[in-house]
GULO-699643 format. One record per residue (C-alpha): residue number from 0; y, z, x. Coordinates in nm, 4 decimals. Example, Ala and Ser with C-alpha at 12.3 -4.5 7.8 and 13.67 -1.06 7.14 Angstrom:
<pts>
resi=0	py=-0.4500	pz=0.7800	px=1.2300
resi=1	py=-0.1060	pz=0.7140	px=1.3670
</pts>
This chain:
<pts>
resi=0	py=9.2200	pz=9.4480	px=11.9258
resi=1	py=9.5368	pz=9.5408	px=11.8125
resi=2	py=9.6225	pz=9.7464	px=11.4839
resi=3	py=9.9470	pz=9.8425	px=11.3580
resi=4	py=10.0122	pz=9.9992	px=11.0425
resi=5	py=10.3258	pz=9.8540	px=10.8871
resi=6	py=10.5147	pz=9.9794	px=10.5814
resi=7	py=10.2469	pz=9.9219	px=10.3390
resi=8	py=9.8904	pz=9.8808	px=10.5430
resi=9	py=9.8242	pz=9.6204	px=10.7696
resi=10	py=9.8531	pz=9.2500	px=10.7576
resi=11	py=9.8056	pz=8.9664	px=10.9030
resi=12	py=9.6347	pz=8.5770	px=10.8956
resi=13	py=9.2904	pz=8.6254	px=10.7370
resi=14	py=8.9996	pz=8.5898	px=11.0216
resi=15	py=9.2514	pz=8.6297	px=11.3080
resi=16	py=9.2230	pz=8.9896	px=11.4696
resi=17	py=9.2680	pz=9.2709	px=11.3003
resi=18	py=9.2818	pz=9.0869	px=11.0088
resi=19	py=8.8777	pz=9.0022	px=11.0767
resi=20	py=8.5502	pz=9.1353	px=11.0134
resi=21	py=8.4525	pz=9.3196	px=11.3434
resi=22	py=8.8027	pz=9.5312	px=11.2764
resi=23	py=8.7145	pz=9.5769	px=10.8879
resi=24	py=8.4112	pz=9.7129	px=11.0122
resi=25	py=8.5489	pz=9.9484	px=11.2435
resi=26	py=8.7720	pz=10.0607	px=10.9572
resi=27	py=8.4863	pz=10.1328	px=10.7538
resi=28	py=8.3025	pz=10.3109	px=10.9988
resi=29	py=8.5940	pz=10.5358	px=11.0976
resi=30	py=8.5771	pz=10.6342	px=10.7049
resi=31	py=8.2612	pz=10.7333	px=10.6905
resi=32	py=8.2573	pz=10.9818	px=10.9541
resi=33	py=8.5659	pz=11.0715	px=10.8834
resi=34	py=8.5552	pz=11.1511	px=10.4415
resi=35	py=8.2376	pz=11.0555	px=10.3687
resi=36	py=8.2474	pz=10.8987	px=10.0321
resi=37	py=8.4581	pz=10.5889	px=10.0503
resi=38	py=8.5793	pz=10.3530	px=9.7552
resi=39	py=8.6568	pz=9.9900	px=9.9045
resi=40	py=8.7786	pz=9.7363	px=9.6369
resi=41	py=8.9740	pz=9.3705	px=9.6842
resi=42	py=9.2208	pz=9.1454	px=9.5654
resi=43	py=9.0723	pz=8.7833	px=9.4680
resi=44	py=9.1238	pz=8.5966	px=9.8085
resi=45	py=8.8544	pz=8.3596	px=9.9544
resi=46	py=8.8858	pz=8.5912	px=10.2681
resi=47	py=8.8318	pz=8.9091	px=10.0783
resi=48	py=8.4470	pz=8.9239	px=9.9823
resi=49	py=8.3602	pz=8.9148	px=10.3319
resi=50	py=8.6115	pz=9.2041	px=10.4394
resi=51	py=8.4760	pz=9.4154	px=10.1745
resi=52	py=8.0863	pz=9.3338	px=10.2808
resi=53	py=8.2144	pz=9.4688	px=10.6427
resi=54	py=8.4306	pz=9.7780	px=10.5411
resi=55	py=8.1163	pz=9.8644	px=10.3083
resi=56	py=7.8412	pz=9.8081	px=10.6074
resi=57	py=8.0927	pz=10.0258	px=10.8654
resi=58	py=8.0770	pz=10.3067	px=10.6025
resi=59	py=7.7476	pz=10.2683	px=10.5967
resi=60	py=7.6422	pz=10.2598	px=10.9584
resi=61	py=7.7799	pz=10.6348	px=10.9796
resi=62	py=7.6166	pz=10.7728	px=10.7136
resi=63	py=7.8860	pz=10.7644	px=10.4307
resi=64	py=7.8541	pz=10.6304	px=10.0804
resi=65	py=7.9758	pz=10.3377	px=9.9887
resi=66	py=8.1457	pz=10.3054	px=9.6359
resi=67	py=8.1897	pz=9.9403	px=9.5759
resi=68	py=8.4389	pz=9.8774	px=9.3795
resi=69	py=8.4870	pz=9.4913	px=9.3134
resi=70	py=8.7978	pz=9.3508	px=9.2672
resi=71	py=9.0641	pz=9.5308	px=9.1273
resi=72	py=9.3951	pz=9.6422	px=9.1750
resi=73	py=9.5212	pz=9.8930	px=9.4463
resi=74	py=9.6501	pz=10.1456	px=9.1547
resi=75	py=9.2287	pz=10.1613	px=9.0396
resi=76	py=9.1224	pz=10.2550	px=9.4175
resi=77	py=9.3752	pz=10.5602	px=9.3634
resi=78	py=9.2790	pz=10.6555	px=9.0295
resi=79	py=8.9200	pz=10.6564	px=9.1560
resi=80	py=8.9613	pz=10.8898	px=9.4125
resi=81	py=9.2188	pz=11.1266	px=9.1869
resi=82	py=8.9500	pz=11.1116	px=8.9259
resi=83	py=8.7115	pz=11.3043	px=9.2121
resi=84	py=8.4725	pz=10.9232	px=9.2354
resi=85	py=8.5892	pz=10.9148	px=9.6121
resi=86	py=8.7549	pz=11.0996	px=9.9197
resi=87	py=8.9298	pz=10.8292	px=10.0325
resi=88	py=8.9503	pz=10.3884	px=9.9723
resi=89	py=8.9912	pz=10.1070	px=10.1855
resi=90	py=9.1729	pz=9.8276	px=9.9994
resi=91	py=9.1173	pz=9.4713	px=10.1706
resi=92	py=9.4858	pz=9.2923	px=9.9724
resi=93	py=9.7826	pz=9.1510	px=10.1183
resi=94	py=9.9781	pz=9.1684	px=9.8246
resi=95	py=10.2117	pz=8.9465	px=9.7153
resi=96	py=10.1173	pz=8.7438	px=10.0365
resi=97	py=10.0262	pz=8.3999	px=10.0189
resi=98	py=9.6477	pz=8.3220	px=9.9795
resi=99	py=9.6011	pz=8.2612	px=10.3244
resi=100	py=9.6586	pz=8.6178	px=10.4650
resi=101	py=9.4854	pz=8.9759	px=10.3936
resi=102	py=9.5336	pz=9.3030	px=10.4926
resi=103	py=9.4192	pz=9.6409	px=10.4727
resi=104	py=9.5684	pz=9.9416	px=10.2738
resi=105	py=9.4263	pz=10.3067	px=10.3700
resi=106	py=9.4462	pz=10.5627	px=10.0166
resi=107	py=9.3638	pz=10.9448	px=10.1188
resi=108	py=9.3452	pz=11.2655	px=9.9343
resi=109	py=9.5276	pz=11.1932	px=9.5896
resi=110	py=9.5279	pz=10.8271	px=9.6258
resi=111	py=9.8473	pz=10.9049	px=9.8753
resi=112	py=9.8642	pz=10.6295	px=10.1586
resi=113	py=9.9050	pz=10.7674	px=10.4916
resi=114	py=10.2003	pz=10.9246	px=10.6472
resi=115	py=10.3027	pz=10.7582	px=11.0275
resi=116	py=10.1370	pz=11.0152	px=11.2059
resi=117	py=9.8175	pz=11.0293	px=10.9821
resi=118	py=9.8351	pz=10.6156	px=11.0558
resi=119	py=9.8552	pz=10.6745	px=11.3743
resi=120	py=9.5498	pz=10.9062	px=11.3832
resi=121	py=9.3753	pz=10.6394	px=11.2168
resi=122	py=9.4614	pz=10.3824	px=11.4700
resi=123	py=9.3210	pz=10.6319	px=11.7030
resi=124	py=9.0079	pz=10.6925	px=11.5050
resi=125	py=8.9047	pz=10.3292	px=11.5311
resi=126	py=8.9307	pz=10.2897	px=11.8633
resi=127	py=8.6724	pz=10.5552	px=11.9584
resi=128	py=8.3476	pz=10.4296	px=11.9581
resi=129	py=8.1467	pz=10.5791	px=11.7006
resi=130	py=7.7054	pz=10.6143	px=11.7161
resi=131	py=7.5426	pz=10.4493	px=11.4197
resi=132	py=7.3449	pz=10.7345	px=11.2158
resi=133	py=7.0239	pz=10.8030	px=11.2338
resi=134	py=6.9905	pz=10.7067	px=10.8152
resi=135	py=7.2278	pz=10.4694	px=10.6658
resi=136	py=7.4649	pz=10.5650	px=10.3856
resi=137	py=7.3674	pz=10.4817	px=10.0504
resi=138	py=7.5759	pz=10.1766	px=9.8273
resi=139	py=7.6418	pz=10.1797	px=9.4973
resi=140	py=7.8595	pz=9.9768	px=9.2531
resi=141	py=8.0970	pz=10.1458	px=9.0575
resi=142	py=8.3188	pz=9.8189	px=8.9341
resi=143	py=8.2179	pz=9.8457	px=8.5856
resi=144	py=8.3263	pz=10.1957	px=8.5569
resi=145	py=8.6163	pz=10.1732	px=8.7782
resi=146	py=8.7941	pz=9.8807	px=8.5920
resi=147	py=8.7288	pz=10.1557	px=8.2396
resi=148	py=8.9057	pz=10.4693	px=8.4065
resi=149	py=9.2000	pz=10.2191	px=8.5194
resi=150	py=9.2216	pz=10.0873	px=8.1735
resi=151	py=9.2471	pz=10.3870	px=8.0332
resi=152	py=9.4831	pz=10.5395	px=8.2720
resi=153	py=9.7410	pz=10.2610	px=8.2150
resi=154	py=9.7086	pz=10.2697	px=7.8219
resi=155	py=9.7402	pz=10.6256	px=7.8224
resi=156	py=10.0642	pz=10.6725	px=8.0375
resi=157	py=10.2016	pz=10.3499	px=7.9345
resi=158	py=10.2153	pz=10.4539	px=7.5450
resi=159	py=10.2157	pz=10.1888	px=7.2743
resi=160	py=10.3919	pz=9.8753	px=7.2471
resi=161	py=10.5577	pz=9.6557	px=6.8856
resi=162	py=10.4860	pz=9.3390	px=6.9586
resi=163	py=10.3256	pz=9.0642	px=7.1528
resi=164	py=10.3864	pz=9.1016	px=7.5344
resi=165	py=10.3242	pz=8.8039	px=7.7959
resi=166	py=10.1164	pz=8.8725	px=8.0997
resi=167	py=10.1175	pz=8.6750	px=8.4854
resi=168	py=9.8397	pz=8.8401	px=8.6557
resi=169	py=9.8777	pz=8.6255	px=8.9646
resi=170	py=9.5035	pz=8.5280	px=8.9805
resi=171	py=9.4750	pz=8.8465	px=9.1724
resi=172	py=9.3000	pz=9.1705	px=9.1595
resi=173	py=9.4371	pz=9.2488	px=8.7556
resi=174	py=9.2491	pz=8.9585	px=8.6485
resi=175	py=8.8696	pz=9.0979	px=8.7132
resi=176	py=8.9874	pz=9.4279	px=8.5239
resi=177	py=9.2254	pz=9.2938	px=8.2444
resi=178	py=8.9661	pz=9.2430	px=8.0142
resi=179	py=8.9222	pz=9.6185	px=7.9870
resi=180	py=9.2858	pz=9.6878	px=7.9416
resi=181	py=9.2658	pz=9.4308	px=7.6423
resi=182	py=8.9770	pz=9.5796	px=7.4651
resi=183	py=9.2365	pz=9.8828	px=7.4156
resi=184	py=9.5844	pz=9.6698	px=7.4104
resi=185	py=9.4741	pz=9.3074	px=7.1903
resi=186	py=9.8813	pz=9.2742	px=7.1968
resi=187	py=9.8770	pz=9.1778	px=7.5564
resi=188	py=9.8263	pz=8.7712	px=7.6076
resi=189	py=9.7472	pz=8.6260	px=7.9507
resi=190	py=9.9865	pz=8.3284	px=7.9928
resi=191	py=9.9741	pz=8.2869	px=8.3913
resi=192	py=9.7171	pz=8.3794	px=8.7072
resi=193	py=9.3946	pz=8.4565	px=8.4857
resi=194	py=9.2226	pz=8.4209	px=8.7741
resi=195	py=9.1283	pz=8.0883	px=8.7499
resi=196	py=9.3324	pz=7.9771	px=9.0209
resi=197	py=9.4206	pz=8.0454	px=9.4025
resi=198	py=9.6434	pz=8.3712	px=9.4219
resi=199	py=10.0164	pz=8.3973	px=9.4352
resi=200	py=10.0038	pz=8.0155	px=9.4567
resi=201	py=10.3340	pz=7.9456	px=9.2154
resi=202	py=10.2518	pz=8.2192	px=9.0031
resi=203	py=10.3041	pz=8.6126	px=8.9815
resi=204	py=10.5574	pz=8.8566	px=9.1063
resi=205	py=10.7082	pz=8.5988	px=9.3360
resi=206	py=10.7327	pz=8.2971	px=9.0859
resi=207	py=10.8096	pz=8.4739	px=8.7643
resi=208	py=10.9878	pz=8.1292	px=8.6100
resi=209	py=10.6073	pz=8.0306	px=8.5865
resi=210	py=10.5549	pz=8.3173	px=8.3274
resi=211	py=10.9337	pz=8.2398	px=8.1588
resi=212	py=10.8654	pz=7.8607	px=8.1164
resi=213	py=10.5317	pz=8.0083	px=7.9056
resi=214	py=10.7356	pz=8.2187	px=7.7152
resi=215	py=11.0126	pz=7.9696	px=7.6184
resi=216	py=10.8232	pz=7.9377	px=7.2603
resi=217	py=10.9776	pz=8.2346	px=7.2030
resi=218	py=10.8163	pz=8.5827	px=6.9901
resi=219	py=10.7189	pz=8.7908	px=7.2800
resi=220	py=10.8469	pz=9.1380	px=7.2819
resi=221	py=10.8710	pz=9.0724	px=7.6798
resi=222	py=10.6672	pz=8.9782	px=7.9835
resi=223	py=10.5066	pz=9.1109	px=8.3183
resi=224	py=10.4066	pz=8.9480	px=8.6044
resi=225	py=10.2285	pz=9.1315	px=8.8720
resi=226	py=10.0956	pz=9.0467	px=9.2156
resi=227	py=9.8090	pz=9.0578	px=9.4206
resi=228	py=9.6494	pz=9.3844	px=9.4114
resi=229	py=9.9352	pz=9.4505	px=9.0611
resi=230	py=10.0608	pz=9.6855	px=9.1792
resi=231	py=10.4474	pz=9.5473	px=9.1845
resi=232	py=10.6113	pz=9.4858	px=8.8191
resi=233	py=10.8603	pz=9.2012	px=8.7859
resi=234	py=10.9507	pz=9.2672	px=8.3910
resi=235	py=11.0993	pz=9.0046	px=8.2067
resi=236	py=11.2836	pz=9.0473	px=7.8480
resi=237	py=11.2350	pz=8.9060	px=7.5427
resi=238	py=11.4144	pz=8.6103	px=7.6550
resi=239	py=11.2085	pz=8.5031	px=7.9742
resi=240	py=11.5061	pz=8.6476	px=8.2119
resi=241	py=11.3915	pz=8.9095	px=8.4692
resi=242	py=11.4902	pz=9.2421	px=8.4342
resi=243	py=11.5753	pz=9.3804	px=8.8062
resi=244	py=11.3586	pz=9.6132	px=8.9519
resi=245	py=11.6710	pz=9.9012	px=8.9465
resi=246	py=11.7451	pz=9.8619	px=8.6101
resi=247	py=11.3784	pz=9.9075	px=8.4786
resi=248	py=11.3852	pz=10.2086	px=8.7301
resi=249	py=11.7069	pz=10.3188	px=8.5569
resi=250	py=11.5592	pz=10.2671	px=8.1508
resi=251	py=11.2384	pz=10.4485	px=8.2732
resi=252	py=11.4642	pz=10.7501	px=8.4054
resi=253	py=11.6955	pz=10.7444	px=8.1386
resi=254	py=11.4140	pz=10.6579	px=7.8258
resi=255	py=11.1723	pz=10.9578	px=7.9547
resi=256	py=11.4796	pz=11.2081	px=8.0138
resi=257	py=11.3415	pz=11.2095	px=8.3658
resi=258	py=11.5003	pz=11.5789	px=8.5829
resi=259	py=11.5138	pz=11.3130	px=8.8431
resi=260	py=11.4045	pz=10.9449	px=9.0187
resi=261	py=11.3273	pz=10.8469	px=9.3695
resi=262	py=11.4420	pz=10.5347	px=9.4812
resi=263	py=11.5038	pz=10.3899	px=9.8772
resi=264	py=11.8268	pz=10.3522	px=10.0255
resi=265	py=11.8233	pz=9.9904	px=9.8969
resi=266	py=11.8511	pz=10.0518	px=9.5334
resi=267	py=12.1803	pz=10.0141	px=9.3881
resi=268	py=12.4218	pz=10.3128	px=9.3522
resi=269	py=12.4639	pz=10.1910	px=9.0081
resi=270	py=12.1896	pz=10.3981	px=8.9338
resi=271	py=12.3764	pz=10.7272	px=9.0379
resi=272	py=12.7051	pz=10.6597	px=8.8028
resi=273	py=12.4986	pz=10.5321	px=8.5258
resi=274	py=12.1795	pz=10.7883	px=8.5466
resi=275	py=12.4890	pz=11.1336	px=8.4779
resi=276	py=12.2221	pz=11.4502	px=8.4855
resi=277	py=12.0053	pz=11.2882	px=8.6465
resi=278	py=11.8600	pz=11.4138	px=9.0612
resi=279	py=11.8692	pz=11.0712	px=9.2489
resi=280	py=11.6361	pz=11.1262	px=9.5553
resi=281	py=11.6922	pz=10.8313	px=9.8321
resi=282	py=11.4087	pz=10.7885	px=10.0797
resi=283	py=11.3317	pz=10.5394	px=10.3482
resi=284	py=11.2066	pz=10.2007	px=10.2593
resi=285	py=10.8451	pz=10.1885	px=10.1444
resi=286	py=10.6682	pz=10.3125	px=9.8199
resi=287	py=10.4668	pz=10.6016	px=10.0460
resi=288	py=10.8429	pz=10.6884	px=10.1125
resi=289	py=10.9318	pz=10.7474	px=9.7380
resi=290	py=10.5999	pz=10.9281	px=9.6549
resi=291	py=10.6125	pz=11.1653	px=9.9202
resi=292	py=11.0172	pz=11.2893	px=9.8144
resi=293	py=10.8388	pz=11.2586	px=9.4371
resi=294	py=10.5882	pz=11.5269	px=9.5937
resi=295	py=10.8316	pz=11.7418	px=9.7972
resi=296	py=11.0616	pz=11.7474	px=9.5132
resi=297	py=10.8537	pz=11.7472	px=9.2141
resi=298	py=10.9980	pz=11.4763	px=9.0652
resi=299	py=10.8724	pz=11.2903	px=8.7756
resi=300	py=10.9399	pz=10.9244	px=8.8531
resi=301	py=11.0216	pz=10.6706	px=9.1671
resi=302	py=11.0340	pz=10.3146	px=9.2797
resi=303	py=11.1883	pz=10.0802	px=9.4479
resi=304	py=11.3931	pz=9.7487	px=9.3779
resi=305	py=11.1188	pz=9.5115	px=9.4362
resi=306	py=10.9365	pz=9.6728	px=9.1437
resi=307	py=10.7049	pz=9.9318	px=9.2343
resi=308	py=10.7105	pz=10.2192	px=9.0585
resi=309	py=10.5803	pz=10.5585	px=9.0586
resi=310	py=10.4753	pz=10.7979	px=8.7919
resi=311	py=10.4050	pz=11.1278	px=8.8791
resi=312	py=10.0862	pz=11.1749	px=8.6598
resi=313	py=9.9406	pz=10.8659	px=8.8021
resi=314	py=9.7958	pz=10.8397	px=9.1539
resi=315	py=9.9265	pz=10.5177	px=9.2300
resi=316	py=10.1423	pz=10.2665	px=9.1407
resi=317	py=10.0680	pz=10.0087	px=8.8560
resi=318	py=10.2594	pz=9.6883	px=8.7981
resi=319	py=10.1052	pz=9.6688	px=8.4302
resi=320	py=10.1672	pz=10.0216	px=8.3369
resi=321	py=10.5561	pz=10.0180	px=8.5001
resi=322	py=10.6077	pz=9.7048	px=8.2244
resi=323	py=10.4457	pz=9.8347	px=7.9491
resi=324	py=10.6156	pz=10.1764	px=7.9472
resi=325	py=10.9567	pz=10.0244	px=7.9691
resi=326	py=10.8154	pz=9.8265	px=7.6730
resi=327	py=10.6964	pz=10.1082	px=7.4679
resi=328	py=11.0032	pz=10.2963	px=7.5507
resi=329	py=11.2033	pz=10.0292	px=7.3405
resi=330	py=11.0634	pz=10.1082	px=7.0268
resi=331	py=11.1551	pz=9.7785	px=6.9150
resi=332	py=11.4734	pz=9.7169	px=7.0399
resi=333	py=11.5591	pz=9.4275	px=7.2361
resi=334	py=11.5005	pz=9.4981	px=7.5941
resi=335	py=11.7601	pz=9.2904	px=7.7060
resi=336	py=11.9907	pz=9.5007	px=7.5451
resi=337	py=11.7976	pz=9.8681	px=7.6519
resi=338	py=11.8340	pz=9.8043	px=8.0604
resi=339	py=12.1605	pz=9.6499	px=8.0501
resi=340	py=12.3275	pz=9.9677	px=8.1282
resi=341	py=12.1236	pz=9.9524	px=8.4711
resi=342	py=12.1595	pz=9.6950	px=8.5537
resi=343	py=12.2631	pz=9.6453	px=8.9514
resi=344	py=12.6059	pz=9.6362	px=9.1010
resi=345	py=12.7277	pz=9.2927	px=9.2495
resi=346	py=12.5533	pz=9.2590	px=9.5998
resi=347	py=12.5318	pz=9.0455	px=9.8800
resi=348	py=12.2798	pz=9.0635	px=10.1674
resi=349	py=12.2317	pz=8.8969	px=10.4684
resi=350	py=12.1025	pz=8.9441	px=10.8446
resi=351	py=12.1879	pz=8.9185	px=11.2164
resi=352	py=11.9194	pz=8.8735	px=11.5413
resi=353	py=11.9972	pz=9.0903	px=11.8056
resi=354	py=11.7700	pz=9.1230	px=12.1416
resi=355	py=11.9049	pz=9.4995	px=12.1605
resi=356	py=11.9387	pz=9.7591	px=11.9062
resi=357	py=12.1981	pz=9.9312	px=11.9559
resi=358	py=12.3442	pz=10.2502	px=11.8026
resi=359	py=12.4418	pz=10.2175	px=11.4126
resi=360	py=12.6480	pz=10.5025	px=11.4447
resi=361	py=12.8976	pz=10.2814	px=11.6590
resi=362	py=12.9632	pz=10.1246	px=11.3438
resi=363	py=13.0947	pz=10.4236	px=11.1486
resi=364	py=13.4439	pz=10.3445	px=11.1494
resi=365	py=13.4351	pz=10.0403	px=11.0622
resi=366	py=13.1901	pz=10.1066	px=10.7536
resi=367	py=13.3756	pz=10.3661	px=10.6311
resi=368	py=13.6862	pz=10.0998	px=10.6143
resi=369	py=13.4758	pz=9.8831	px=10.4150
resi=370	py=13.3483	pz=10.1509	px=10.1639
resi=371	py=13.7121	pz=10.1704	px=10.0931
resi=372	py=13.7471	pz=9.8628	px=9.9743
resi=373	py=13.4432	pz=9.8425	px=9.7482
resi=374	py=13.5828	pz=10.0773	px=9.5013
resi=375	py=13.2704	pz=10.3563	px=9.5257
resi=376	py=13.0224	pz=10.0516	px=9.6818
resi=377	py=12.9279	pz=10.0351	px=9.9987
resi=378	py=12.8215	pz=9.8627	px=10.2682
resi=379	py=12.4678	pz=9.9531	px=10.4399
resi=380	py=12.3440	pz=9.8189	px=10.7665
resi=381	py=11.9696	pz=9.8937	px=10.9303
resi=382	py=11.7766	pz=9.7730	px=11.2000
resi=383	py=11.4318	pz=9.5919	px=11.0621
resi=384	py=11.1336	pz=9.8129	px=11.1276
resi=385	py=10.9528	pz=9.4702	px=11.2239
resi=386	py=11.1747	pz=9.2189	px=11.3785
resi=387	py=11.4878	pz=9.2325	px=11.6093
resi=388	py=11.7252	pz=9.1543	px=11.3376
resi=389	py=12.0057	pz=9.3896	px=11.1876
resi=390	py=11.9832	pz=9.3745	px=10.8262
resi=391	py=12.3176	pz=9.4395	px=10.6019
resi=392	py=12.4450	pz=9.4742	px=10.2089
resi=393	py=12.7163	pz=9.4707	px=10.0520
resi=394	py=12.7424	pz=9.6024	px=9.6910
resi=395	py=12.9697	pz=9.7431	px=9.4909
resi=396	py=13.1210	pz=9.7185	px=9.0904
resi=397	py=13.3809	pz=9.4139	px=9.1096
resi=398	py=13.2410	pz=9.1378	px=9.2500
resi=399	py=13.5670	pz=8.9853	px=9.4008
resi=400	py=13.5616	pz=9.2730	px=9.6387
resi=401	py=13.2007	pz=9.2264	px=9.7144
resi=402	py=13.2490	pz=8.8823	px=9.8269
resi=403	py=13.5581	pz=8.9311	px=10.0006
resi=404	py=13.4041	pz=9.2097	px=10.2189
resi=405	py=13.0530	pz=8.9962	px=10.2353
resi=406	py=13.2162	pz=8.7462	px=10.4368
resi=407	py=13.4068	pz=9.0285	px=10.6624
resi=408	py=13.0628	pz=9.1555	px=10.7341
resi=409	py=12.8354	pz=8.9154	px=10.8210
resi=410	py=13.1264	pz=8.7485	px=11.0475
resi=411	py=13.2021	pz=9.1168	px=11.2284
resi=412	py=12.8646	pz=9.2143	px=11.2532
resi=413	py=12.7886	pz=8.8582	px=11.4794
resi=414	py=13.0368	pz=8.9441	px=11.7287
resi=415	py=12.9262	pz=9.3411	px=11.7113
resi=416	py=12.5164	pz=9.2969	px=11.8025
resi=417	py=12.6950	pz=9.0004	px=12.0775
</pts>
């Protein structure tokens, strides 16, 4: 067996190793010797009830309690463990990945997900053979309760909202625990993914036009659409159009008077000229990334483009919450008109292969000559953490210039990796 942790867990093709139940297992029973009281919850996929049943047994077979969550969304496994119901969850989601594939996501102490070398302990840990105990752990079910705290976590932070807002739940993890969330919020309408069909199939964070053809009627203060395990926010305004994930980041910043935001190196630097007073913390790519500056530098708010975001009350992300702050925060107002002073630079993005990595800081030079001609843009290279490809942007405030040094780029960059 082979297990990697990746930027955000691990995943993988559901039923092919480690992606199977003899690793889940494993996983569960490293837990259980290792914290003891273990949350595991899921996302909705056909793959997923089984993956639980053998993270839950593995906790078991050392002696730790199970806390059976259900399905619900990664942000409700953190909250549980921040609200002292666990020491530690196992998450079986792959996100905004198609239906076919799952994964794994590891929360620890705070709901935090695991720095590389705690990963790599874990890796470690579940490779050691481990002696069933003499009593097995106790189960109990928790869902019920679980879904409550989350709900009330989310309309707490999130703050109240004038009008009508659409929902896209992605028929994924949100859609078992929604109905608690409404009991407090009647304003919030499911239009999309209630759960009644196969998850991120056309719908949620990845298709958000599915969610904007269902708000074409018009008289909804705004939308959200959410993946998976909801715990990514694509926002859209009043007008079905999608708010980018920097320029919610930059209305949540600027709307809560935030000291400061974490955001990744990907981000736009838009944020820095139009955020003035405002600490802008850039991290590596990743949401663990973002929270772990947010803790260093006790900062109230992070995210990152793809629309995760970070509050620093709340022990994990939470697509719903992320939309429905920057919803409350409008007081009305159009929110078309509230983020538009966020809104990204001009950008263009592409990507080279490359058998060898070599040195980025051979292309210094050369990127500093091309800063110089995006009039305070830039233009950002990095070797993928995942495949042998060099990835690169361009971005910068006129979009002429953009384009112009786009094409320079991806055209130098070919002959550079050779």
């Amino acid at each position: 067996m082979t297990l990697a942790f990746g930027t955000d867990g691990v995943r993988g093709r559901a039923g092919m190793p480690p992606i199977d139940v003899e690793t889940a297992r494993r996983l569960g029973e490293w837990a259980g010797a290792e914290v003891g009281r273990v949350l595991v919850v899921r996302d909705t996929r056909a793959s997923g009830p089984d993956l639980a049943e053998a993270l839950i047994d593995g906790v078991r077979r050392t002696g730790g309690l199970a806390i059976d969550g259900g399905v619900a969304p990664t942000s409700a496994a953190a909250i549980g463990i921040d609200s002292g119901l666990a020491d530690g969850a196992w998450v079986a989601t792959a996100s905004h990945n198609q239906a076919s594939d799952n994964g794994f996501k590891w929360l620890g102490a705070r709901g935090r997900k695991p720095s590389d070398e705690a990963a790599a302990a874990i890796v470690a840990g579940v490779m050691e053979a481990r002696p069933v105990a003499a009593v097995r752990g106790l189960r109990v079910d928790v869902s019920a309760a679980l879904a409550a705290r989350w709900a009330e976590v989310v309309d707490t932070v999130s703050g109240a909202v004038e009008g009508v807002v659409a929902l896209d739940l992605a028929n994924g993890a949100a859609s078992a625990t929604i109905g608690a969330l409404q009991a407090r919020r009647p304003e919030l309408r499911v239009l999309v993914g209630d759960g009644s069909g196969e998850i991120n199939s056309g719908v949620g964070s990845e298709y958000p036009a599915a969610l904007a053809r269902q708000m074409a009627l018009g008289g909804f203060l705004g939308g959200i659409a959410v993946d998976g395990d909801a715990d990514r926010c694509v926002l859209l305004d009043e007008g079905g159009r999608v708010v980018p994930g920097d320029a919610l980041l930059g209305w949540l910043a600027a709307s809560r008077s935030a000291s400061g935001l974490a955001v990744t190196v990907m981000s736009s630097l838009r944020l820095e000229a139009a955020l003035q007073g405002v600490h802008v913390v850039r991290t590596s790519v990743g949401d663990r990334h973002v929270r772990s500056a947010m803790d260093a530098k006790n900062l109230p708010l992070g995210g990152e483009e793809s629309g995760h975001v970070l509050f620093a009350e709340v022990a994990g992300g939470d697509g719903l919450l992320a939309g429905l702050a920057a919803l409350s925060a409008a007081r009305g107002r159009r929110l078309s008109d509230v983020v538009a002073p966020y809104a990204p630079w001009p950008r263009r993005s592409g990507k080279v292969a490359s058998a060898e990595r070599r040195p980025l800081d051979d292309l210094s030079p050369i990127l500093a000559a091309w800063d110089r001609r995006l009039s305070g843009g830039r233009v950002f290279v990095r070797w993928s953490g995942t495949e042998p490809i060099l990835r690169w942007l361009v971005e910068g405030p006129e979009a002429s210039a953009v384009d112009t040094v786009a094409a320079d780029v991806a055209d130098r960059l070919v002959g550079w990796v050779g």
